[in-house]
C-alpha positions as CSV (number, residue, x, y, z in Angstrom):
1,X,-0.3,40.4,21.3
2,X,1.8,38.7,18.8
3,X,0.3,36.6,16.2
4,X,1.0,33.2,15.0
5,X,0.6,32.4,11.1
6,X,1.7,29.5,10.4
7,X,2.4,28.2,6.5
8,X,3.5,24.7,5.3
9,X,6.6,24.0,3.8
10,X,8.6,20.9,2.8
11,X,12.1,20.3,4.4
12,X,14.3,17.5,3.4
13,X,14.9,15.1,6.3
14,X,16.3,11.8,7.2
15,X,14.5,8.7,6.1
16,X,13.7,7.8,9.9
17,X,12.3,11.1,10.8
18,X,9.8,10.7,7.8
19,X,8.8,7.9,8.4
20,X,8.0,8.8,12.4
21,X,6.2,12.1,11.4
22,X,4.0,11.0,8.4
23,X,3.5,7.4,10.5
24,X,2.0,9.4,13.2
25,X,-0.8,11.1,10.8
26,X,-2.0,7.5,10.0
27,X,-5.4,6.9,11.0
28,X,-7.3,3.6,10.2
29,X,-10.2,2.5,12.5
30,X,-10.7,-0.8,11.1
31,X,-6.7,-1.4,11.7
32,X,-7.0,-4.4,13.9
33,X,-8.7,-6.5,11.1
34,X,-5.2,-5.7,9.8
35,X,-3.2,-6.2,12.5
36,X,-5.1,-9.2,14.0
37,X,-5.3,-11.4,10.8
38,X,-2.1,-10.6,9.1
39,X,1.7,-12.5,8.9
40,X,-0.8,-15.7,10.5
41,X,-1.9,-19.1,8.6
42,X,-3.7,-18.0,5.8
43,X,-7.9,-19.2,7.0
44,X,-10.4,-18.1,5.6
45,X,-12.1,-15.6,8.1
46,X,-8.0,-14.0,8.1
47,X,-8.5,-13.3,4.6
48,X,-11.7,-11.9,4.3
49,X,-10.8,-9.8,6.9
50,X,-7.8,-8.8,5.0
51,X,-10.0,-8.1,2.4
52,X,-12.5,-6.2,4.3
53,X,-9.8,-4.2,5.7
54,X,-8.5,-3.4,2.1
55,X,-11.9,-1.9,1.4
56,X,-12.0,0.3,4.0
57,X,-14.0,-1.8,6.5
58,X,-17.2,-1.5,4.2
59,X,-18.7,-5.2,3.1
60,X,-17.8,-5.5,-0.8
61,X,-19.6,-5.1,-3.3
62,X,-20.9,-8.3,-4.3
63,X,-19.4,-8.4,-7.6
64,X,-16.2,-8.5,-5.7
65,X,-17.3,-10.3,-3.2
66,X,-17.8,-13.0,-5.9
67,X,-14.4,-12.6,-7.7
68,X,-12.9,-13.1,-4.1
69,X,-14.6,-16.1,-2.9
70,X,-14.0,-18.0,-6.6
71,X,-10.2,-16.3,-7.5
72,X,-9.2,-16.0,-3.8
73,X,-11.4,-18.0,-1.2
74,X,-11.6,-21.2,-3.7
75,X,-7.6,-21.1,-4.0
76,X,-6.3,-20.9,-0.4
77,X,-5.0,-24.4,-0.6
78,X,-3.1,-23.5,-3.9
79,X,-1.7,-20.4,-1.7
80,X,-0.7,-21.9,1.5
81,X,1.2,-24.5,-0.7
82,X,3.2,-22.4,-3.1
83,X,6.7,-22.2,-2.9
84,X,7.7,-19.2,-1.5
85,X,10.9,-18.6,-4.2
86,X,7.7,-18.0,-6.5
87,X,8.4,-14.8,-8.7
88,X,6.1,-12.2,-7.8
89,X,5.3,-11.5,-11.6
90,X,4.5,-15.6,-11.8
91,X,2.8,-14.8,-8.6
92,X,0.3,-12.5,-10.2
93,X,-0.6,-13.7,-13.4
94,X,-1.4,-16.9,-11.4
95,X,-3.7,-14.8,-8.9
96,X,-4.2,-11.8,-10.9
97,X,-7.9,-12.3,-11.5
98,X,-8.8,-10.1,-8.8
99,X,-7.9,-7.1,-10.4
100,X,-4.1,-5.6,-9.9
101,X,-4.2,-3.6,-6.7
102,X,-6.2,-6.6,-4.9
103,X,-4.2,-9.3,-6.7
104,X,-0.9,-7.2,-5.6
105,X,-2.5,-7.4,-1.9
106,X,-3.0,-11.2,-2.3
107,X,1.1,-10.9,-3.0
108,X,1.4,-9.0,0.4
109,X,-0.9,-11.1,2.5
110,X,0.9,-14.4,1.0
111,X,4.5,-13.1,2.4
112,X,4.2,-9.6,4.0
113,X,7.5,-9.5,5.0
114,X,8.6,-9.6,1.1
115,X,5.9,-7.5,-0.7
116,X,4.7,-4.3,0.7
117,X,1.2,-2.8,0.7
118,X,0.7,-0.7,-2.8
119,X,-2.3,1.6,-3.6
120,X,-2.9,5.1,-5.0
121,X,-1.3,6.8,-1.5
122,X,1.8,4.9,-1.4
123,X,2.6,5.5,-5.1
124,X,1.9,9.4,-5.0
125,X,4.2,9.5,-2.2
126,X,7.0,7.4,-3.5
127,X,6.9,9.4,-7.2
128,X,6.6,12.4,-5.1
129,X,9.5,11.4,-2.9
130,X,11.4,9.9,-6.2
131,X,11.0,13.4,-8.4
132,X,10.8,16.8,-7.5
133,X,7.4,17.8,-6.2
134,X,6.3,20.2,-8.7
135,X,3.9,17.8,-10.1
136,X,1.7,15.0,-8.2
137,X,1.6,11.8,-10.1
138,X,-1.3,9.1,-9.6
139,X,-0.9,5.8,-10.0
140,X,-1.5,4.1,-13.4
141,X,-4.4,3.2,-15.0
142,X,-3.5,0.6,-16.6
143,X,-3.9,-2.8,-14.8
144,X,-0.5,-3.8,-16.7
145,X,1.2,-0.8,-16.0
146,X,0.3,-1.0,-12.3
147,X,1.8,-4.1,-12.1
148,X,5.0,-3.2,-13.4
149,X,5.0,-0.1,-11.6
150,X,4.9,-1.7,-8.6
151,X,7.2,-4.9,-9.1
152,X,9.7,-2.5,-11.0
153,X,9.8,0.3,-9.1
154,X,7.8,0.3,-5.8
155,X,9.2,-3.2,-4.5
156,X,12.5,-1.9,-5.0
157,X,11.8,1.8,-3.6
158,X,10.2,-0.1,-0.5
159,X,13.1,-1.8,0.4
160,X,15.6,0.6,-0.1
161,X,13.8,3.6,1.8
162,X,13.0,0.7,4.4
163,X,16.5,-1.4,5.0
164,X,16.0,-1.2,9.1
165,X,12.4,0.0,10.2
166,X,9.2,-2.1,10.3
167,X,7.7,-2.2,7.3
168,X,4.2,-1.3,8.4
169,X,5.3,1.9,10.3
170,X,6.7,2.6,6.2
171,X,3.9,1.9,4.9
172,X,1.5,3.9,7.3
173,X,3.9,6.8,6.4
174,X,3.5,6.8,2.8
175,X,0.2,6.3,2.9
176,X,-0.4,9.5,5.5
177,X,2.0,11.2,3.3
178,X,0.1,10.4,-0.4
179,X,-3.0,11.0,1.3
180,X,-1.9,14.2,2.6
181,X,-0.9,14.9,-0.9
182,X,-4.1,14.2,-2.9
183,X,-5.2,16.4,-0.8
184,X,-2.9,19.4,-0.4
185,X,-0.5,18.9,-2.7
186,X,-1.7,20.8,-5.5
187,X,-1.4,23.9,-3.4
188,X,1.1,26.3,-5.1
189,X,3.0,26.6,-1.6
190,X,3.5,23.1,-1.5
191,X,5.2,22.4,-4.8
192,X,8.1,24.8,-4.5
């Protein structure tokens, strides 16, 4: 009887063809507080259920339960009426007491359309994707640098690995794909 052994290894393909492989790894089952609450008029309940998605479904802490409900909840009317042409970077120094990842998601749930999701997955994947993969890189420490990392380079990197496919579907991609490398990716036989 002949024996299969299979191995892993990376082939370069077409930007559609990693986004519908890696997209089909995604797995989220808290993803209609997503779906169900975002791109709509920004309520209350919509948010925090943003929010709760953000966190993995799990209540938050109340520490950040707290910085939400005073730096997020207690400045929806400031949100629903900003002008839209408002610079991301004005964007979140105004809103950016939430800490940057949060603050960044504020940014996304605000125009979703404009500014993509942004974590620790979807930066290991684009710096992966970006350089050669013989070393995984994790997303900045630094609040600051986060924020630049993500305005200078991921906005851009989004949109340009993104032109025609629905950004979600992208962004369930790179997420499967960084998660997938935090995972395996240190594996000799994956970084050659």
């Amino acid at each position: 009887m002949l024996r299969r052994f299979p191995i892993i290894r990376f082939a370069s393909v077409r930007r559609e063809e990693f986004v519908e492989f890696w997209s089909a790894f995604y797995e989220d089952k808290n993803e209609q507080l997503y779906s169900d609450s975002i791109g709509r008029q920004l309520t209350p309940d919509r948010v925090r259920s943003l929010y709760l998605w953000k966190n993995g479904g799990h209540r938050l802490a109340e520490h950040k339960r707290q910085t939400v409900e005073r730096n997020v909840m207690g400045r929806l009317g400031e949100l629903r009426h900003l002008d839209e042409n408002c610079p991301p970077a004005d964007f979140l120094r105004r809103f950016g007491l939430v800490g940057p990842i949060w603050s960044i998601f504020l940014l996304h749930i605000w125009q979703p359309d404009a500014y993509p999701i942004y974590d620790q997955h979807t930066h290991r994947a684009m710096r992966f994707i970006q350089t050669s993969p013989s070393q995984i890189e994790e997303i900045p420490t630094s609040p600051c640098l986060k924020v630049q990392t993500y305005l200078s380079d991921y906005v851009p990197f989004f949109s340009e690995e993104s032109p025609s496919m629905p950004d979600r579907k992208v962004d369930k991609a790179l997420s499967a794909f960084g998660k997938f490398l935090k995972t395996y990716g240190q594996q000799p036989a994956l970084q050659g």
